[in-house]
PyMOL Python script that loads the backbone (N, CA, C, O; Angstrom):
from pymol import cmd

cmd.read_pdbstr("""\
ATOM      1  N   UNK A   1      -1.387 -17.267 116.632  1.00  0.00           N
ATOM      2  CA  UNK A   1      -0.689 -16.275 117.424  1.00  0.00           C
ATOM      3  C   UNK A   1      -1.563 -15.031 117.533  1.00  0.00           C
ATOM      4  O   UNK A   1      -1.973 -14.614 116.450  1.00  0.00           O
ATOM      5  N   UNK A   2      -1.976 -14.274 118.745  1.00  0.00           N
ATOM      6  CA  UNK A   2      -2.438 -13.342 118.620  1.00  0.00           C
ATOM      7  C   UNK A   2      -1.948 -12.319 118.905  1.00  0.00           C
ATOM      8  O   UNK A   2      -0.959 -12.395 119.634  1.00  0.00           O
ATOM      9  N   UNK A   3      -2.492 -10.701 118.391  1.00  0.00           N
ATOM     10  CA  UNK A   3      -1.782 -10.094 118.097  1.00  0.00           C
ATOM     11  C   UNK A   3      -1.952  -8.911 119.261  1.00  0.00           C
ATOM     12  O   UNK A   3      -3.081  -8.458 119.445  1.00  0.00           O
ATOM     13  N   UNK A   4      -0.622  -8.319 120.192  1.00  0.00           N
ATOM     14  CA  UNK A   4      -0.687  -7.221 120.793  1.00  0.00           C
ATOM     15  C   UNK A   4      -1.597  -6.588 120.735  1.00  0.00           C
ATOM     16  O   UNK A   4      -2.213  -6.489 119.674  1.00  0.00           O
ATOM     17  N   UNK A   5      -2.037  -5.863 122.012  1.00  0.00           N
ATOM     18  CA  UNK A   5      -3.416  -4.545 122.348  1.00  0.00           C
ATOM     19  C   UNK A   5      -2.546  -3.239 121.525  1.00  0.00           C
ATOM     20  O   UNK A   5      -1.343  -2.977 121.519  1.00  0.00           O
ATOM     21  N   UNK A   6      -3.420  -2.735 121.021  1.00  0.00           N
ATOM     22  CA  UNK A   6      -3.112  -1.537 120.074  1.00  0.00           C
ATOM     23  C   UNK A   6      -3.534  -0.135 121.277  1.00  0.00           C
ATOM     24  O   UNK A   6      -4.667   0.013 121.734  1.00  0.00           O
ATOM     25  N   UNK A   7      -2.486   0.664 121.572  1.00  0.00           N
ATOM     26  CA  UNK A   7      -3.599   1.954 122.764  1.00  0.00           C
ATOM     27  C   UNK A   7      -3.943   2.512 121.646  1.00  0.00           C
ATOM     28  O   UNK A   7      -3.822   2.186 120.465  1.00  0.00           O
ATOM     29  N   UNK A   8      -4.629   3.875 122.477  1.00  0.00           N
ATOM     30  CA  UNK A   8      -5.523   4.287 121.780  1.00  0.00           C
ATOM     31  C   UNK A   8      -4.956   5.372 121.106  1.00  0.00           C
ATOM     32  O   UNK A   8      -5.575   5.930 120.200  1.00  0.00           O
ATOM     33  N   UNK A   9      -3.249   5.916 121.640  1.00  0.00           N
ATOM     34  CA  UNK A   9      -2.857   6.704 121.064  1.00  0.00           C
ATOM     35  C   UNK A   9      -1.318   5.894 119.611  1.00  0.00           C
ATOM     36  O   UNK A   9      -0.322   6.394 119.088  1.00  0.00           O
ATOM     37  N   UNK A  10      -1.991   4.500 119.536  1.00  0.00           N
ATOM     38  CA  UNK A  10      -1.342   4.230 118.439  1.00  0.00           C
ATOM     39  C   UNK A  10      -1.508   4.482 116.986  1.00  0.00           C
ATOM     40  O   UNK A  10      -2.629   4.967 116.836  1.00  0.00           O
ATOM     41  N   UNK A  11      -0.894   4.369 115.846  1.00  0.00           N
ATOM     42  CA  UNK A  11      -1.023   4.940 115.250  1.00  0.00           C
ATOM     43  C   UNK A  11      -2.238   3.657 114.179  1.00  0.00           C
ATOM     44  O   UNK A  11      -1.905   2.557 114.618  1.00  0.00           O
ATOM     45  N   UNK A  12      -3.158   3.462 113.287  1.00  0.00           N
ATOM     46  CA  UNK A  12      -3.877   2.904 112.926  1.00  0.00           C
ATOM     47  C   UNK A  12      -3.541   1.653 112.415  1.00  0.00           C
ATOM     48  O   UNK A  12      -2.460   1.414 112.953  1.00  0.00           O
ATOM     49  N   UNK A  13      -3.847   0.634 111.636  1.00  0.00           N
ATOM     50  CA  UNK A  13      -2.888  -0.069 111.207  1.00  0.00           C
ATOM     51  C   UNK A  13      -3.433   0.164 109.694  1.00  0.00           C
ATOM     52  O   UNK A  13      -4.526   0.699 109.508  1.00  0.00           O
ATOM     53  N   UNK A  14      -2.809  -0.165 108.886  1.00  0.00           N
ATOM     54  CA  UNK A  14      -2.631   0.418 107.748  1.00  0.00           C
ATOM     55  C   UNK A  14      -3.517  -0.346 106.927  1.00  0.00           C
ATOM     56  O   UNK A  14      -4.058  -1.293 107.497  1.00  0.00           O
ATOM     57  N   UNK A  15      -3.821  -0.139 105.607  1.00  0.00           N
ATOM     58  CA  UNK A  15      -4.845  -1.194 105.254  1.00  0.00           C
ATOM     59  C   UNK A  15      -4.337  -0.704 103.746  1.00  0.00           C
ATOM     60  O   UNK A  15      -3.898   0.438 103.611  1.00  0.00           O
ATOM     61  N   UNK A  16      -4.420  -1.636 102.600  1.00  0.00           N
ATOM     62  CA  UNK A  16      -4.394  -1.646 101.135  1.00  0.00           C
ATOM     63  C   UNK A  16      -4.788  -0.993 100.273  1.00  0.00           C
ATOM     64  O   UNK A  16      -6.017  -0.980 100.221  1.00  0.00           O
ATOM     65  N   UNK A  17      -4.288  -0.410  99.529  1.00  0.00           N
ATOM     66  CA  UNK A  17      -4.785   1.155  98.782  1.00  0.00           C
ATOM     67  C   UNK A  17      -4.586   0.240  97.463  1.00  0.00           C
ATOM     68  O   UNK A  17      -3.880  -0.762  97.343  1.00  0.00           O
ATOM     69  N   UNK A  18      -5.440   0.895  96.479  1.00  0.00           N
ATOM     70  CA  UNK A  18      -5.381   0.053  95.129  1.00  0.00           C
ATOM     71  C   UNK A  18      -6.238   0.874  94.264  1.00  0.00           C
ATOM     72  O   UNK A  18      -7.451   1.075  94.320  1.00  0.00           O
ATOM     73  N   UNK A  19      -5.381   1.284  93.485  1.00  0.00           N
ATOM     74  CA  UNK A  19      -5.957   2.390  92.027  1.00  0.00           C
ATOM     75  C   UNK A  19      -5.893   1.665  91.019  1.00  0.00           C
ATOM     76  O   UNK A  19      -5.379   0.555  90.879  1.00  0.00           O
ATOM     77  N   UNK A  20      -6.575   2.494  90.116  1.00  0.00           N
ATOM     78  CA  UNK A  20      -7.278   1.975  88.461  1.00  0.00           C
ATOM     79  C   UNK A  20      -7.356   3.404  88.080  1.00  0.00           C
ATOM     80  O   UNK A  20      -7.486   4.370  88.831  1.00  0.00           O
ATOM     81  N   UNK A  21      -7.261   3.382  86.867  1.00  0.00           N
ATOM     82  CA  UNK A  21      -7.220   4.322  86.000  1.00  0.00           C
ATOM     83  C   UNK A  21      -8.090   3.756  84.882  1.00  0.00           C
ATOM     84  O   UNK A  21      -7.622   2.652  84.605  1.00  0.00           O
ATOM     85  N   UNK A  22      -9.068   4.003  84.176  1.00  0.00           N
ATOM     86  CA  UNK A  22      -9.839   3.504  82.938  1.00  0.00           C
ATOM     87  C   UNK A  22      -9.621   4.884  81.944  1.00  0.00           C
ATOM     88  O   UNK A  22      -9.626   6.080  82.236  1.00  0.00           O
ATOM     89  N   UNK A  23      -9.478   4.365  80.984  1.00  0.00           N
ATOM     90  CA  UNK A  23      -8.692   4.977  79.822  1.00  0.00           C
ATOM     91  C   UNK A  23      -9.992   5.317  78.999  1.00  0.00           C
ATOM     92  O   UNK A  23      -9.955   6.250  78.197  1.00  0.00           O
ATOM     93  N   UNK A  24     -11.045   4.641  79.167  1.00  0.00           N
ATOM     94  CA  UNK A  24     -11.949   4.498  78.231  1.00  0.00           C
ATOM     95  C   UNK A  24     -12.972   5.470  78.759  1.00  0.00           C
ATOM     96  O   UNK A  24     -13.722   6.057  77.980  1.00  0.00           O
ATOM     97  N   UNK A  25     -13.021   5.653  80.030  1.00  0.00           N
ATOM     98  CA  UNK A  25     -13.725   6.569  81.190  1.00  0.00           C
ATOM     99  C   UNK A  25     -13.501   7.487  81.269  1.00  0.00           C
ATOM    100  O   UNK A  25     -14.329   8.389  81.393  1.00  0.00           O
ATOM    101  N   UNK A  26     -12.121   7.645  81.223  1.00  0.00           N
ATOM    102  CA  UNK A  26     -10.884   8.784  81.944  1.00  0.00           C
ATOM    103  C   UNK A  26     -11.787   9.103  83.765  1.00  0.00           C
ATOM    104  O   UNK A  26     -12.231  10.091  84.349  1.00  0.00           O
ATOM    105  N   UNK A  27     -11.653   7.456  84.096  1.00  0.00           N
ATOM    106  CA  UNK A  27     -12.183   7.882  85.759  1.00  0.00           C
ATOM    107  C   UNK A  27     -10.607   7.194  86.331  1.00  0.00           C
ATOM    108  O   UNK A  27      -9.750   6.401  85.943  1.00  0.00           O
ATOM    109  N   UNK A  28     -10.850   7.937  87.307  1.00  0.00           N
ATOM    110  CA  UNK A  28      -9.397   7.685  88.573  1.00  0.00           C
ATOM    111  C   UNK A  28     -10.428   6.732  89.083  1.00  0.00           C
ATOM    112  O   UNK A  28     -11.496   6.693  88.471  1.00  0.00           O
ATOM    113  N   UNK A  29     -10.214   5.774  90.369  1.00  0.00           N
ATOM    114  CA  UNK A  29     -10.651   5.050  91.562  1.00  0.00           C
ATOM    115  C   UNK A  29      -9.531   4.441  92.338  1.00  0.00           C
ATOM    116  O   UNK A  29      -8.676   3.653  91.935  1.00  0.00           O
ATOM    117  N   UNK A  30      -9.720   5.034  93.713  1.00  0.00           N
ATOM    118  CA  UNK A  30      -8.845   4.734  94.639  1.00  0.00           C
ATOM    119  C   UNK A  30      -9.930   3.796  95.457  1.00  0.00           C
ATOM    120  O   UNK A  30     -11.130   4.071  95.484  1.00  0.00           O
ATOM    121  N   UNK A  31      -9.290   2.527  96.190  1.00  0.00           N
ATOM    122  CA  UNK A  31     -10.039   2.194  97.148  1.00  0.00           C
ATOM    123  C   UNK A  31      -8.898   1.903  98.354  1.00  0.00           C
ATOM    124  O   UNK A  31      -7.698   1.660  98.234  1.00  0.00           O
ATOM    125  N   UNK A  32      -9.643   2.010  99.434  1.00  0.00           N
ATOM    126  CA  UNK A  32      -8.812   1.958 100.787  1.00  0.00           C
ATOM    127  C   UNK A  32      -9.450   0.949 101.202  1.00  0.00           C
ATOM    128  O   UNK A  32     -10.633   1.137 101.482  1.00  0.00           O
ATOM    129  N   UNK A  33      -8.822  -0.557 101.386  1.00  0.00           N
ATOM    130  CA  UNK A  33      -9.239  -1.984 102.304  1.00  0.00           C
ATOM    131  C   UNK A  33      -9.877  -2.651 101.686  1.00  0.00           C
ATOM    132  O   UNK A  33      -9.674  -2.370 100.505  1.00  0.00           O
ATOM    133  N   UNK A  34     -10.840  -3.710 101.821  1.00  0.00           N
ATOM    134  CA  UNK A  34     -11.808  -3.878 101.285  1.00  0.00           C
ATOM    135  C   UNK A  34     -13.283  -3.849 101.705  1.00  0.00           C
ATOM    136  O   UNK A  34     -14.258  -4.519 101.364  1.00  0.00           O
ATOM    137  N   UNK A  35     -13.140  -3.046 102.390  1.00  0.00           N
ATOM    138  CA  UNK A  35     -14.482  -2.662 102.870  1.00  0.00           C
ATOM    139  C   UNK A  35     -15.865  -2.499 101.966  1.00  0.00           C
ATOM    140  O   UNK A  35     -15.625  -2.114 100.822  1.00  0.00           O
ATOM    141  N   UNK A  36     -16.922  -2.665 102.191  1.00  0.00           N
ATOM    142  CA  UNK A  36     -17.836  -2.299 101.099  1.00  0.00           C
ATOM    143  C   UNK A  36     -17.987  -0.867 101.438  1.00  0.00           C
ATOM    144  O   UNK A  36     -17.787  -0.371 102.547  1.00  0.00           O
ATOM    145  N   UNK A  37     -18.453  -0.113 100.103  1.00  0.00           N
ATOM    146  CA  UNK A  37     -18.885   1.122 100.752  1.00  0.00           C
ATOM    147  C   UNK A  37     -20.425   1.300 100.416  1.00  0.00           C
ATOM    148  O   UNK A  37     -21.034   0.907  99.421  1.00  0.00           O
ATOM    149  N   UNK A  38     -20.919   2.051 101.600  1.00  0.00           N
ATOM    150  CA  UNK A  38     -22.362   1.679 101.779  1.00  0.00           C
ATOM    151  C   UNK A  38     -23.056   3.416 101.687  1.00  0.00           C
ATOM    152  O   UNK A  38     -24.241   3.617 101.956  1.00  0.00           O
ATOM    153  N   UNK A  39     -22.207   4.428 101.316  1.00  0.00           N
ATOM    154  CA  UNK A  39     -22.263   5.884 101.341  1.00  0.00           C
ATOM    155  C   UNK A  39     -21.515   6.630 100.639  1.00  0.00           C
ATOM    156  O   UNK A  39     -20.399   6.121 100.538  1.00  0.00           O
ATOM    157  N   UNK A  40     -21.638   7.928  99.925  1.00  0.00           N
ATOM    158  CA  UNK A  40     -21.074   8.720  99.324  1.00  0.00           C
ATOM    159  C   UNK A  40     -21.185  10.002  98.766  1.00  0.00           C
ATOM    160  O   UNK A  40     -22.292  10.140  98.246  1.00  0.00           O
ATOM    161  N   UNK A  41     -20.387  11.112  98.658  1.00  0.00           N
ATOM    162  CA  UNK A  41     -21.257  12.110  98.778  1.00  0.00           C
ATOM    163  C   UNK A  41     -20.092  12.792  97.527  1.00  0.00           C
ATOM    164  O   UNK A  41     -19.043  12.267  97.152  1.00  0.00           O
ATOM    165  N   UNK A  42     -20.546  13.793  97.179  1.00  0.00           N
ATOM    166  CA  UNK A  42     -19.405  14.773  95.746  1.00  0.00           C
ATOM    167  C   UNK A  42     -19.041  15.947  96.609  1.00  0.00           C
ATOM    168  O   UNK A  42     -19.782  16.765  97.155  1.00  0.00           O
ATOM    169  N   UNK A  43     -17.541  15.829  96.608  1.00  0.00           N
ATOM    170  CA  UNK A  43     -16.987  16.645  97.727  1.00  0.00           C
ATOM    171  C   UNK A  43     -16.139  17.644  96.908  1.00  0.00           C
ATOM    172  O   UNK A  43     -15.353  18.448  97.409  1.00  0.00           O
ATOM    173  N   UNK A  44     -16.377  17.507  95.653  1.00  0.00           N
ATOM    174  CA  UNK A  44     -16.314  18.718  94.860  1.00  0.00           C
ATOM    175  C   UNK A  44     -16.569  18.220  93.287  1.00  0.00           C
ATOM    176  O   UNK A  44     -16.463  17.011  93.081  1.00  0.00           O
ATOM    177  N   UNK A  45     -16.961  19.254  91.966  1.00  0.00           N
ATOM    178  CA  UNK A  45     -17.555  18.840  90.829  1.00  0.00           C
ATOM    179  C   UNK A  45     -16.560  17.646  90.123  1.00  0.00           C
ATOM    180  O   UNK A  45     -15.373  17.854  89.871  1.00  0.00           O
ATOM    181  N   UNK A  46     -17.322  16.241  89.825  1.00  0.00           N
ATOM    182  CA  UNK A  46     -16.529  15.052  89.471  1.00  0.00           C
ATOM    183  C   UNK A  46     -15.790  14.263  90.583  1.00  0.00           C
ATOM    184  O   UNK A  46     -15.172  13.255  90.240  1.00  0.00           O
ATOM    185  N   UNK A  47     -15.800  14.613  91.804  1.00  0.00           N
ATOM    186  CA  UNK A  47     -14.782  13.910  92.560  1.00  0.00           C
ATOM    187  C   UNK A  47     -15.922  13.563  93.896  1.00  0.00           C
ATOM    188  O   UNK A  47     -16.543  14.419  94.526  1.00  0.00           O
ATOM    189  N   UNK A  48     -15.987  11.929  94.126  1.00  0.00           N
ATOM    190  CA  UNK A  48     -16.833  11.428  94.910  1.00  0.00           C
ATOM    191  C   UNK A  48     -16.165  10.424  95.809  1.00  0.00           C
ATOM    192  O   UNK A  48     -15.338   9.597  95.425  1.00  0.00           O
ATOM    193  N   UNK A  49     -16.700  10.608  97.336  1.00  0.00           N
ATOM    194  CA  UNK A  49     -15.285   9.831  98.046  1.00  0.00           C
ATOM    195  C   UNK A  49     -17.015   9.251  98.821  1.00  0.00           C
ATOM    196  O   UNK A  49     -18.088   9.821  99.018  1.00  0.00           O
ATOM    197  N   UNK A  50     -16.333   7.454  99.134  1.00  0.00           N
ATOM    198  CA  UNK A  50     -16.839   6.629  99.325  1.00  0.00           C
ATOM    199  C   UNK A  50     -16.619   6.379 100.593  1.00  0.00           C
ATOM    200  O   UNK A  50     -15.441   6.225 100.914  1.00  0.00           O
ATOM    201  N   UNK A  51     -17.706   6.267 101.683  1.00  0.00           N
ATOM    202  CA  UNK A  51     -17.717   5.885 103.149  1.00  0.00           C
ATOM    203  C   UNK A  51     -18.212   4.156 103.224  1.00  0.00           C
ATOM    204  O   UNK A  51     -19.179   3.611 102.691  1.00  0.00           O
ATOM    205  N   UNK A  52     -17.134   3.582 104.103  1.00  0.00           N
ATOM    206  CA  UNK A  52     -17.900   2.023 104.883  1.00  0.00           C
ATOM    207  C   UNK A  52     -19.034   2.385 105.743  1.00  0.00           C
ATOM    208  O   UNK A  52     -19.476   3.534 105.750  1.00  0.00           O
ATOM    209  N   UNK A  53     -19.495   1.492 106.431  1.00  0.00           N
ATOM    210  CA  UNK A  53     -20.360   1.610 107.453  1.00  0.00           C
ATOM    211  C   UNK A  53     -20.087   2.111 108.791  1.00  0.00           C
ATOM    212  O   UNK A  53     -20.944   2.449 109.607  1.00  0.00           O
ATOM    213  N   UNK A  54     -18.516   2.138 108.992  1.00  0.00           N
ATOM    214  CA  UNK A  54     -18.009   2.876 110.432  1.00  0.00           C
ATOM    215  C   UNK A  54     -17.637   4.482 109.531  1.00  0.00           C
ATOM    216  O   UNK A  54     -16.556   4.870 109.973  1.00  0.00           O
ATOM    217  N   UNK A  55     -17.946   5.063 108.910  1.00  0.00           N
ATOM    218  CA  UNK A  55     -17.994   6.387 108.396  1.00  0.00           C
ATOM    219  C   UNK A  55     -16.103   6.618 107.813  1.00  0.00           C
ATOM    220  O   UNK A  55     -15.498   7.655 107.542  1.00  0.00           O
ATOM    221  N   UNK A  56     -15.829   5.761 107.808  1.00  0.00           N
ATOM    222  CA  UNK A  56     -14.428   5.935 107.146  1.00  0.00           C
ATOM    223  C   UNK A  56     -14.759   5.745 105.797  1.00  0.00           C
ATOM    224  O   UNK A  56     -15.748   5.276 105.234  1.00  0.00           O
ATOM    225  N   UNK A  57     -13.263   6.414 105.257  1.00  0.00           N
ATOM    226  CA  UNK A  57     -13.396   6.682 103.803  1.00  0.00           C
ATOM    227  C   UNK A  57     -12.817   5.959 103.333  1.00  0.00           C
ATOM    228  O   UNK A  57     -11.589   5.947 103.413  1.00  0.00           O
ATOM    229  N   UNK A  58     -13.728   4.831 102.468  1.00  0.00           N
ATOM    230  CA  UNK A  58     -13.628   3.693 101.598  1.00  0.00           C
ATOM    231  C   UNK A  58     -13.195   3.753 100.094  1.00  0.00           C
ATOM    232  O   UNK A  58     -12.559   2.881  99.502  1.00  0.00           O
ATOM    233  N   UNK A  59     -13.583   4.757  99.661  1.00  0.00           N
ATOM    234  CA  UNK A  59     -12.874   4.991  98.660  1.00  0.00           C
ATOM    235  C   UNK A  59     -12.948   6.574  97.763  1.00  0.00           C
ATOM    236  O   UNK A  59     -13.644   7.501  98.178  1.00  0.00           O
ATOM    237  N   UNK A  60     -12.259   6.651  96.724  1.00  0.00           N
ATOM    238  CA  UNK A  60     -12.570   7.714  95.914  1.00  0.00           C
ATOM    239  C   UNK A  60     -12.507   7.849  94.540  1.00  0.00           C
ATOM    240  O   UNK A  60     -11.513   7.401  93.968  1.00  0.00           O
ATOM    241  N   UNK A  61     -13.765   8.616  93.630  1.00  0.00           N
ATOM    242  CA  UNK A  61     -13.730   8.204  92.501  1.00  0.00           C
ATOM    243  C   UNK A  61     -13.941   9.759  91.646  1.00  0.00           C
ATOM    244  O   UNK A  61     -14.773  10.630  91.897  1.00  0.00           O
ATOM    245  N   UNK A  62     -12.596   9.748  90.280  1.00  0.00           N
ATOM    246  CA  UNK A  62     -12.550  11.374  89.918  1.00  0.00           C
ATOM    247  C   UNK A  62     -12.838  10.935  88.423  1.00  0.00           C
ATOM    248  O   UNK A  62     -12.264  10.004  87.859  1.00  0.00           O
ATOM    249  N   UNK A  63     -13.840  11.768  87.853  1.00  0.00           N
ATOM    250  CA  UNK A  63     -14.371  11.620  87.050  1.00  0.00           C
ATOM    251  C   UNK A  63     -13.872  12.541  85.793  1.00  0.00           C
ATOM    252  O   UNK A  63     -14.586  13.530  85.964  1.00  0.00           O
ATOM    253  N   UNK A  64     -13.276  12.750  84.919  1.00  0.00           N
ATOM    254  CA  UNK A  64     -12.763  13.280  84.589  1.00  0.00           C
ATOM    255  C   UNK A  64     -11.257  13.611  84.794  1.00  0.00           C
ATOM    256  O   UNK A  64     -10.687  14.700  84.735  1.00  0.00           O
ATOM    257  N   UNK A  65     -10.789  12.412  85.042  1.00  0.00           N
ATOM    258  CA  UNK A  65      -9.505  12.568  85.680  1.00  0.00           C
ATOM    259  C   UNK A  65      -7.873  13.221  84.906  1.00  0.00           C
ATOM    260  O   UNK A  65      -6.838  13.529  85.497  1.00  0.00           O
ATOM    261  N   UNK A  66      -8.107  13.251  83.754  1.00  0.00           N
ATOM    262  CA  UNK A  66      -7.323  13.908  82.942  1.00  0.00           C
ATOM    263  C   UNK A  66      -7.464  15.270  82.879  1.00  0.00           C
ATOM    264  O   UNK A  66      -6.359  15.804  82.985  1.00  0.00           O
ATOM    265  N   UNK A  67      -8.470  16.153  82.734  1.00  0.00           N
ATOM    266  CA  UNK A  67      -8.355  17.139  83.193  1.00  0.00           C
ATOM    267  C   UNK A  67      -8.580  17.420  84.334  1.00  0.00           C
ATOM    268  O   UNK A  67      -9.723  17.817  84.558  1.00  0.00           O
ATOM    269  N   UNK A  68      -7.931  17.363  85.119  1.00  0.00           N
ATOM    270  CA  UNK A  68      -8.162  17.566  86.551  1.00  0.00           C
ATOM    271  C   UNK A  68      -7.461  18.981  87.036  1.00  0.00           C
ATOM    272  O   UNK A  68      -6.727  19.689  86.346  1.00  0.00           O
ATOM    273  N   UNK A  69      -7.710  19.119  87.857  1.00  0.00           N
ATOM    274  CA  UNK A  69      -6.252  20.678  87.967  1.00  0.00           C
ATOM    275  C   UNK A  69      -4.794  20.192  88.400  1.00  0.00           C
ATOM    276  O   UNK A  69      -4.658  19.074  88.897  1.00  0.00           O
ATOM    277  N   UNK A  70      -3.866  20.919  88.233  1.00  0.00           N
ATOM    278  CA  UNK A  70      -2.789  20.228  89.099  1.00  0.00           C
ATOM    279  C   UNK A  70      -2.706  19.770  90.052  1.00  0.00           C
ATOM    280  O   UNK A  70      -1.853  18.886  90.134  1.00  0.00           O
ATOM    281  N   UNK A  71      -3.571  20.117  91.377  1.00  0.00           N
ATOM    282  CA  UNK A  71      -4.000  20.660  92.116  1.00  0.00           C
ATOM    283  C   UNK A  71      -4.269  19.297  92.795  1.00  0.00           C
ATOM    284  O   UNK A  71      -4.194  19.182  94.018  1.00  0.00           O
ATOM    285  N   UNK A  72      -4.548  18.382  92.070  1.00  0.00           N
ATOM    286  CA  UNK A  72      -4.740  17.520  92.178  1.00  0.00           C
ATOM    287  C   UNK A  72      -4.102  16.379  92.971  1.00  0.00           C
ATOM    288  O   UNK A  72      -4.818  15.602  93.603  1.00  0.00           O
ATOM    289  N   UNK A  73      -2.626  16.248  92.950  1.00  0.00           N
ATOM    290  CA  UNK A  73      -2.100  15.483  94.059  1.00  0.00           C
ATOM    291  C   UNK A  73      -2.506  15.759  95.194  1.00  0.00           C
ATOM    292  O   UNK A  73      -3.009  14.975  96.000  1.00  0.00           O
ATOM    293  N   UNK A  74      -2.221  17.429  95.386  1.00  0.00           N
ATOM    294  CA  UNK A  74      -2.209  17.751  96.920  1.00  0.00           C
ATOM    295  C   UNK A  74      -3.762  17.246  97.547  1.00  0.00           C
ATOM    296  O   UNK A  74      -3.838  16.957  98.741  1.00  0.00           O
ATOM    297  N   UNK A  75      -4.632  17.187  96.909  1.00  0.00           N
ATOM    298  CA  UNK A  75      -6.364  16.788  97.150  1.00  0.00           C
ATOM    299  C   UNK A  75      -6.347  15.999  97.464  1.00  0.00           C
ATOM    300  O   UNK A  75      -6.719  15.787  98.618  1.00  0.00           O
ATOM    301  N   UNK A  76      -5.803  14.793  96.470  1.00  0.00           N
ATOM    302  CA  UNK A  76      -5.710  13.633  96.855  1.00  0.00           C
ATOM    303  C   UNK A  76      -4.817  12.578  98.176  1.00  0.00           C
ATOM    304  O   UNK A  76      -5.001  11.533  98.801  1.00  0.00           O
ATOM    305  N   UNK A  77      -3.625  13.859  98.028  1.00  0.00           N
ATOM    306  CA  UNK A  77      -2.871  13.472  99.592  1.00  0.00           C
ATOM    307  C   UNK A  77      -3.413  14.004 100.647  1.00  0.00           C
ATOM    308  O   UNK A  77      -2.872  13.571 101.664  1.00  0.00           O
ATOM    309  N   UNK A  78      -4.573  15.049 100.937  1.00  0.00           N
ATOM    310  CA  UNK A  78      -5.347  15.253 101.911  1.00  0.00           C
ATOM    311  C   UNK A  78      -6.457  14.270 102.321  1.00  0.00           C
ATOM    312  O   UNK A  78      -6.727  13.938 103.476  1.00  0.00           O
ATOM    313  N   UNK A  79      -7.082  13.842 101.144  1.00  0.00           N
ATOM    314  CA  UNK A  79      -8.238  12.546 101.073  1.00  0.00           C
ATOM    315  C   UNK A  79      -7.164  11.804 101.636  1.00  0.00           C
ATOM    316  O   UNK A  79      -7.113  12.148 102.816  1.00  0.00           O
ATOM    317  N   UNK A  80      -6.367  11.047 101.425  1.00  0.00           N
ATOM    318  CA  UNK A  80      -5.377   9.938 101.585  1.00  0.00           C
ATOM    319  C   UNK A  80      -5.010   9.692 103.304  1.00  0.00           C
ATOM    320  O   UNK A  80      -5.140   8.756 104.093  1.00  0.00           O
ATOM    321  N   UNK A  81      -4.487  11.084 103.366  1.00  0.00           N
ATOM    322  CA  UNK A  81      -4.609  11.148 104.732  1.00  0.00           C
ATOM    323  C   UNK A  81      -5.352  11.145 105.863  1.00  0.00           C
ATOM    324  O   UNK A  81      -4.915  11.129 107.013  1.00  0.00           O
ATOM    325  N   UNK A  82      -6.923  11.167 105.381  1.00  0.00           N
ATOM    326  CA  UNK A  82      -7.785  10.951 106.212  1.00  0.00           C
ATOM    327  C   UNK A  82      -8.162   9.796 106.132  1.00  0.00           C
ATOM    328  O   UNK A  82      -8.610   9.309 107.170  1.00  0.00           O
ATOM    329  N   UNK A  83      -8.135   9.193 105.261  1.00  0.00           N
ATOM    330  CA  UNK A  83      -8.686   7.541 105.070  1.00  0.00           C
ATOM    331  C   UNK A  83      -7.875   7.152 106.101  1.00  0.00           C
ATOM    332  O   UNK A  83      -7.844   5.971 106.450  1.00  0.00           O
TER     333      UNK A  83
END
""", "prot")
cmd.dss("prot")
cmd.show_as("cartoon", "prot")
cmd.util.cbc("prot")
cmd.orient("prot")
């Protein structure tokens, strides 16, 4: 069965989010799809967000994730929202 034309003002289709927490690390990792990621840059001290090859954001990784600031959801629901 194939699937309906998507326009261009639809909304994306959604793709699989999947976190880990390592205890032993204290690293967060979010990944969005399964894309490989082939890029990445530190978009602030400890916190590194991962690009695929179409420049979307593949994933994100917080290093120090226990002390983090509170501050912290809202960061992460901004990253979230751009993926």
């Amino acid at each position: 069965m194939s699937r309906p034309p998507v326009s261009p003002s639809a909304p994306a289709p959604s793709r699989p989010v999947t976190g880990r927490y390592d205890t032993r690390t204290d690293v967060l990792s979010v990944r969005f799809g399964d894309a490989e990621a082939v890029a990445s840059r530190e978009v602030r001290p400890g916190w590194r967000v991962a690009y695929d090859a179409a420049g979307t954001v593949a994933g994100i990784e917080i290093l120090a994730a226990s002390s983090a600031p509170p501050a912290i959801d809202r960061e992460l629901r901004r990253l979230v929202e751009a993926a």
